[in-house]
Residue, then its C-alpha position, 0 to 999 in steps of 0.5 A: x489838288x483841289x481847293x476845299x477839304x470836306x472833314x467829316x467825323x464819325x461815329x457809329x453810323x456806317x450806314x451814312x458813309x456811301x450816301x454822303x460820298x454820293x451826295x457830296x460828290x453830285x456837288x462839288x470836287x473836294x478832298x472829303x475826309x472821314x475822321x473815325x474811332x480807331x475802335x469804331x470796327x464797323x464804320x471803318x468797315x464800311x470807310x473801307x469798301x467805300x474806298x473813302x479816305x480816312x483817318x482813325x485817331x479818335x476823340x470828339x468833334x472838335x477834336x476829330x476836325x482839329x485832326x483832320x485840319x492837320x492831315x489835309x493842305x487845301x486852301x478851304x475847309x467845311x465842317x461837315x458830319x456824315x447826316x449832311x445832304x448837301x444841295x446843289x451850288x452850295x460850295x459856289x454860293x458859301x464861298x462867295x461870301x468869303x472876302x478879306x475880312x469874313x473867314x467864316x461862313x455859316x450854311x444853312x441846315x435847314x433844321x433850327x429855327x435859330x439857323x433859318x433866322x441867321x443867328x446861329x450855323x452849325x456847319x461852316x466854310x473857312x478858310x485855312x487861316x481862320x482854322x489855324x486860329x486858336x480858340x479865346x483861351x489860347x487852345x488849338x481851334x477852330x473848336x474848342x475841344x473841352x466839349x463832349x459835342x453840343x456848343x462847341x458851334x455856338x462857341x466858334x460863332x460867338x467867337x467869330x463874331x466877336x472877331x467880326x470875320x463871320x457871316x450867315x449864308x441862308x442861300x447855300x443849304x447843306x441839309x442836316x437829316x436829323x430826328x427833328x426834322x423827322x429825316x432820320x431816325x434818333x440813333x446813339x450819337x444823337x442821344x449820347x449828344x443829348x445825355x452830355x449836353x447840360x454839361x456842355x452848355x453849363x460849360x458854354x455860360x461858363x467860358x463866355x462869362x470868362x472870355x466873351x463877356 
């Protein structure tokens, strides 16, 4: 068995499956999960002649991570998304942050300013354990899953903070390939993330004045 579980939702972008099990695997040995949309044909197509593992129960990220945390056992998890293109060592150098106290490591996008400065991660290496903690209202975590996608990251790190178990590795880079960064085209799962977010951020302001004050 190996130690790390690489979780990996997806919707609408069959086109990314094979590209990142190839990059992936250049990196690191890991058991990488696909968690789709049961509706979702052409992805699970495409999961298919791959030869990827997967699952299909639907829902959002957070959701879709939660799901994909209970049908795997290794000892390590990575938040990942199917945009990602990891470099080399990225595992080894995450990994070594890890320590008693940190469960949580943040990689470096390479796309936000807010990710390159350290105050902020969207991808993130735990430990099992700290997957298993519920989020600051009691719910199932890591994410919490009343998000439609945007600020559930921005709530685990505040979290996390809060709980002093999470640091920031600027030196383990898994790239994220996004319009931004002109290194992918706007799809629909880009702009449907945009047309929830205001929803989503109102949601945010809302649980920190409540539980992360």
């Amino acid at each position: 068995m190996t130690e790390l579980a690489v979780l990996v939702p997806v919707l609408a972008r069959p086109h990314r499956v094979a590209p990142f099990l190839k990059a992936m695997s250049t990196t690191v040995d890991a058991t990488v999960l696909f968690v789709a949309d049961p509706d979702d044909v052409d992805e699970l197509d495409a999961l298919e002649e791959a030869g990827a593992e997967f699952i299909s129960p639907g829902g959002n990220y957070a959701s879709k991570i939660r799901a994909g945390i209970d049908a795997t056992t290794e000892p390590l998890i990575f938040t990942a998304a199917d945009d990602l293109l990891p470099h080399g060592g990225w595992f080894e150098t995450a990994k070594s942050y890890l320590t008693d106290q940190v469960q949580v490591v943040g990689v470096n996008d390479l796309c936000t300013t807010r990710v390159q400065r350290g105050e902020h991660a969207t991808h993130f290496l735990m430990t099992r354990e700290y997957t298993n903690s519920p989020c600051v209202d009691g719910s199932p975590g890591p994410f919490f899953q009343g998000y439609h996608h945007w600020f559930c990251d921005d709530e685990l790190v505040r979290t996390a903070q809060r709980r002093d178990t999470i640091v920031f590795a600027s030196d383990a880079i898994v790239e994220h390939l996004h319009p931004i960064t002109q290194s992918a085209p706007d799809d629909a799962t880009y702009q449907k993330g945009r047309s929830r977010s205001a929803e989503d951020r109102a949601l945010f302001k809302k649980r920190c004045r409540k539980y992360l004050p």
